[in-house]
C-alpha positions in Angstrom: 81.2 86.5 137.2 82.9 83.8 135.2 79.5 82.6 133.9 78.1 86.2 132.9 81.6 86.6 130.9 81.3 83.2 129.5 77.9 83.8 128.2 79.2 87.4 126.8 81.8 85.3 124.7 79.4 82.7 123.2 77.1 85.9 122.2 79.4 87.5 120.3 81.4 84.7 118.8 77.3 83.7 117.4 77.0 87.1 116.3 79.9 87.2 114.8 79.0 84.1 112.9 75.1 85.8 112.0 76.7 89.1 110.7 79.4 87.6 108.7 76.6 84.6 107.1 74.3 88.1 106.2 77.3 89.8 104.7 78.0 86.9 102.3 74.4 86.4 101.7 74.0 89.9 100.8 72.6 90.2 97.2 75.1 93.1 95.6 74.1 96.3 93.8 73.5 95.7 90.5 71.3 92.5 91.2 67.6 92.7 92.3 66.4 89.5 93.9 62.7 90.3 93.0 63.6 90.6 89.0 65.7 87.5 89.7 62.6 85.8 91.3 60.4 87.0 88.2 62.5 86.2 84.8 62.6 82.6 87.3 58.9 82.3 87.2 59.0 84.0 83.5 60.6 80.9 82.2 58.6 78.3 83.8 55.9 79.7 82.1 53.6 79.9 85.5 51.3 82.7 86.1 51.7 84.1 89.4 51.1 87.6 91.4 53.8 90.1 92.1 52.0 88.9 95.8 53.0 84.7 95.2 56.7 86.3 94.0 57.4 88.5 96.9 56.5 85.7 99.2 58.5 83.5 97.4 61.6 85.1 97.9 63.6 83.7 101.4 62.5 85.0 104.6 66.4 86.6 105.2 66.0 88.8 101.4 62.2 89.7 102.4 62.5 91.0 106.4 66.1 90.9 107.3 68.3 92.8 104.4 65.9 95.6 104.0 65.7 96.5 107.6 69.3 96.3 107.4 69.3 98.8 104.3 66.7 100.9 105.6 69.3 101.1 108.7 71.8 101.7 106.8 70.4 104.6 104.8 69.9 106.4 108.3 72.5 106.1 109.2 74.7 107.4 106.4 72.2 110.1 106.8 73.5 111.1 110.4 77.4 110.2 109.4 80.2 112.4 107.8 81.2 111.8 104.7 84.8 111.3 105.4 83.6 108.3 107.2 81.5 106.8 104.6 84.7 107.2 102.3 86.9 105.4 104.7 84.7 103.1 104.9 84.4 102.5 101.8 87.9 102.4 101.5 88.4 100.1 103.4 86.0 97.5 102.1 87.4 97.8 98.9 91.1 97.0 100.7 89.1 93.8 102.5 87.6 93.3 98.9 84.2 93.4 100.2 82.8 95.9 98.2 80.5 94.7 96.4 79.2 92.5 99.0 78.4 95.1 101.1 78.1 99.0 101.0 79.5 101.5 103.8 75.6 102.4 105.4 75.4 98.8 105.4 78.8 97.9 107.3 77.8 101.1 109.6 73.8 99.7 110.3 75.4 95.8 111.1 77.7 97.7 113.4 74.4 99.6 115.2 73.0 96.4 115.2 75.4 94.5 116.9 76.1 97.0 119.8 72.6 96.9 120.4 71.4 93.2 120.4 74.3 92.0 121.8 73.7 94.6 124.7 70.0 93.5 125.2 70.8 89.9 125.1 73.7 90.6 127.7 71.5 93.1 130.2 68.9 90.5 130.1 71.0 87.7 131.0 72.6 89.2 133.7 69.4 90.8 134.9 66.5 87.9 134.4 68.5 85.0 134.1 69.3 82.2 136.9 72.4 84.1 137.0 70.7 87.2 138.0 72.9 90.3 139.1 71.8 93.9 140.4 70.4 96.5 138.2 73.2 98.6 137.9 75.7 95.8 137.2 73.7 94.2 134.5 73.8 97.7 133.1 77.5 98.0 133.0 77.8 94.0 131.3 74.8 95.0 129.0 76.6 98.3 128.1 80.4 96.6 127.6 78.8 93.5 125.7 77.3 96.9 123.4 81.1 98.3 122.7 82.4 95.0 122.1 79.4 94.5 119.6 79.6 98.2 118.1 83.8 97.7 117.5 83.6 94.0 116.5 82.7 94.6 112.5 85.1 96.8 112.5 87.8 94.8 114.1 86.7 91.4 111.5 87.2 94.2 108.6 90.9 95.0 109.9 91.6 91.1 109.9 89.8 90.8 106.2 92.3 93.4 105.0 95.2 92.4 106.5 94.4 89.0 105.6 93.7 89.6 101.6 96.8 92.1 101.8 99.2 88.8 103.1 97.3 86.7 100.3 98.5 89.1 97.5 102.0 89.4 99.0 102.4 85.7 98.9 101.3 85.5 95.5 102.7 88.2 93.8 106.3 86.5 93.1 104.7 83.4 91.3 102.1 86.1 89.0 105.1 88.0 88.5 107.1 85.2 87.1 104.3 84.0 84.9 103.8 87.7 83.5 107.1 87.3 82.4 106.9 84.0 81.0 104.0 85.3 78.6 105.4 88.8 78.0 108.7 86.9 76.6 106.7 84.4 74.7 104.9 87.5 72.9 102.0 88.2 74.7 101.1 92.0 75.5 101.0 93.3 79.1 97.1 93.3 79.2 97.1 89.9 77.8 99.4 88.5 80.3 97.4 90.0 83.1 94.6 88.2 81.6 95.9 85.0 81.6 97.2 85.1 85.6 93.7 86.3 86.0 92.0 82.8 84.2 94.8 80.5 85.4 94.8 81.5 89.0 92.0 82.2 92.0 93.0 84.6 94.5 92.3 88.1 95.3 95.7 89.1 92.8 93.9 87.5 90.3 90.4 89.1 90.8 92.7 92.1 91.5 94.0 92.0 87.7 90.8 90.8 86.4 89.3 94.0 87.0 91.8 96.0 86.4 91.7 94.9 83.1 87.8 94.6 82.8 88.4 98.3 83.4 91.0 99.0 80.3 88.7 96.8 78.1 85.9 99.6 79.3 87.8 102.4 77.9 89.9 103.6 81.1 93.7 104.5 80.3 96.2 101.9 81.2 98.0 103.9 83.6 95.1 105.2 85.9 93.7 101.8 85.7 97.2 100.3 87.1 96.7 102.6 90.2 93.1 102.5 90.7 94.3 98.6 90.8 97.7 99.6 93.4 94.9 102.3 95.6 92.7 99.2 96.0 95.2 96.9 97.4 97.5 100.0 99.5 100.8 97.1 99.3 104.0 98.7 98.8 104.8 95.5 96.8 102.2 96.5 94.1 102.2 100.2 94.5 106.8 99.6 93.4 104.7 97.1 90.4 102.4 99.6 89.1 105.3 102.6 89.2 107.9 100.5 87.3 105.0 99.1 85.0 104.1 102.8 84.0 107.8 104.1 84.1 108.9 101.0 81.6 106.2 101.8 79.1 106.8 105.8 79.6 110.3 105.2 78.8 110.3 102.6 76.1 112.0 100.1 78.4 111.4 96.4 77.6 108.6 95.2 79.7 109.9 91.6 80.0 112.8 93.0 81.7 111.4 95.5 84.1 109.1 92.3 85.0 111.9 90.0 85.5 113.3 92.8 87.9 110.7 93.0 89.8 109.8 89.2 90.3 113.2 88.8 91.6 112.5 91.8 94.2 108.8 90.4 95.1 110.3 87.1 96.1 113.5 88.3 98.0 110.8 90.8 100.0 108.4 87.6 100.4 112.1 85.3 102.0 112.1 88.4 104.2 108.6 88.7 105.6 109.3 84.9 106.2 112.7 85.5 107.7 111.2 88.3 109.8 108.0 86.0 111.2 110.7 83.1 111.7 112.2 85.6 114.4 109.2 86.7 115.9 108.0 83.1 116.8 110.0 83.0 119.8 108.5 85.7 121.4 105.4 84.7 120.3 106.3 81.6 122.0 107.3 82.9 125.0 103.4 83.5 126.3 101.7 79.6 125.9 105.2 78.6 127.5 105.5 80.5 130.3 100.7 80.1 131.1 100.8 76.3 130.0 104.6 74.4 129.5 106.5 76.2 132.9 103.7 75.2 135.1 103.3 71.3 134.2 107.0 71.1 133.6 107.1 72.5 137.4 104.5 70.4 138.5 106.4 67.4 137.2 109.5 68.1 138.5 108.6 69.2 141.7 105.7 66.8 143.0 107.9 64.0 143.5 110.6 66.3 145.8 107.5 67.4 147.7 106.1 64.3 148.2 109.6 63.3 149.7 109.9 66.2 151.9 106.0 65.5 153.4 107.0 61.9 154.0 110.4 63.0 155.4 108.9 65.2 157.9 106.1 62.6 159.0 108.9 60.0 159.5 110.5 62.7 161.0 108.0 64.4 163.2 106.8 60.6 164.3 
């Protein structure tokens, strides 16, 4: 049993590793890896078939990420749409969207229940571990939930992970916002220079926010397109005192100082708040690991005394 359960944790912990490598390796809308392949070949001047180009191209881009894409296409086919939004949604809160696309995120997840179930029903079953039919069945079919909810578990930690990122930054962009806005620099120009200075999600977070006003978008609906992708209270008080100061006619350099000092007494909070959690998130490794050696150390020698007391004794 311990051995079927390790091998079900080494499986998923590899496929974990494969499906997050093919995430980042996958090639994102608006590029096409054959046209890349060809304006390549294009400028060395060689004369080569579509054929030569095709096979050219990695064996991952040729084989893997169209089965995935056909896979996904199905199975956006046989899903509502109020899924596919939220899962949208919530790769553009992990900041994954354009690495991958919601049929793709739902095919990897398809994927995983089902190889990591084969791999785990045929251990159990063929291996040197072998177990009965009907229990290999039940590993192979658990190993097959953990694989189907795994993505979606690594996209939970992605957002909350990029959402802790902004929140620590936020005070520091904040503060240099204001620096330039005093210094005569316009809102959108500010935001542009935390997004050159700085690399972090805020930044790429304020990079295409603006990207977005450069394209003709209003201001305002850009700001919470901007506050909807990140879903931070922190940013969604920003973006409402932002619009408010320049609705009102209220100097922006002020609202901005405002808000920096807010951003960084909620940031002394979140730490004051983890700061008193640690305890009890202490409380489980000392109770499993400390207790028991402390015990063990404390107690050998007053056993060993008793045995040899009792020896003496019983001699």
């Amino acid at each position: 049993m311990t051995t079927i359960i390790l091998v079900v944790v080494v499986a998923i912990i590899l496929l974990a590793v494969a499906l997050i490598y093919v995430g980042q390796r996958l090639p994102k809308r608006d590029e096409d890896p054959l046209s890349q392949r060809l304006a390549e070949f294009s400028q060395r001047g060689e004369a080569v078939s579509l054929d030569e180009i095709e096979l050219s191209q990695p064996f991952a881009e040729r084989v893997i990420y169209p089965v995935l894409r056909q896979l996904g296409e199905m199975a956006a086919k046989n899903t509502p749409q109020n899924a596919l939004q939220e899962t949208t949604r919530k790769l553009e809160l992990a900041g994954k969207a354009g690495v991958i696309d919601a049929p793709m995120f739902l095919a990897s997840r398809f994927v995983a229940a089902g190889v990591l179930g084969i791999l785990v029903f045929g251990v159990a079953a063929f291996s040197i571990f072998a177990q009965p039919i009907s229990s290999a069945l039940l590993y192979g079919i658990l190993a097959a939930a953990l694989g189907f909810f795994f993505p979606q578990l690594w996209l939970s930690e992605q957002i909350k992970k990029r959402q802790l990122e902004i929140r620590k930054a936020m005070p520091d962009a904040l503060d240099l916002l204001t620096i330039c806005v005093e210094a005569g620099l316009g809102f959108d120009a500010a935001m542009s220079n935390v997004a050159e200075k700085w690399d972090n999600e805020l930044s790429l977070a304020f990079a295409r926010a603006i990207r977005e006003i450069q394209l003709g978008k209003v201001r305002r609906e850009a700001l919470k397109s901007m506050a909807e992708r990140i879903d931070l209270p922190e940013m969604t008080s920003f973006v409402a005192a932002i619009i408010q100061s320049e609705q009102l006619g209220v100097s922006m350099a002020k609202v901005l100082r405002i808000q920096a000092d807010q951003m960084r007494m909620r940031r002394r909070q979140l730490a004051e708040e983890l700061a008193h959690q640690a305890p009890v998130k202490m409380l489980v490794p000392m109770v499993v690991f400390i207790f028991p050696s402390i015990f063990i150390v404390l107690m050998t020698p007053a056993v060993l005394r008793i045995m040899q007391s009792n020896i003496f004794g019983g001699g």
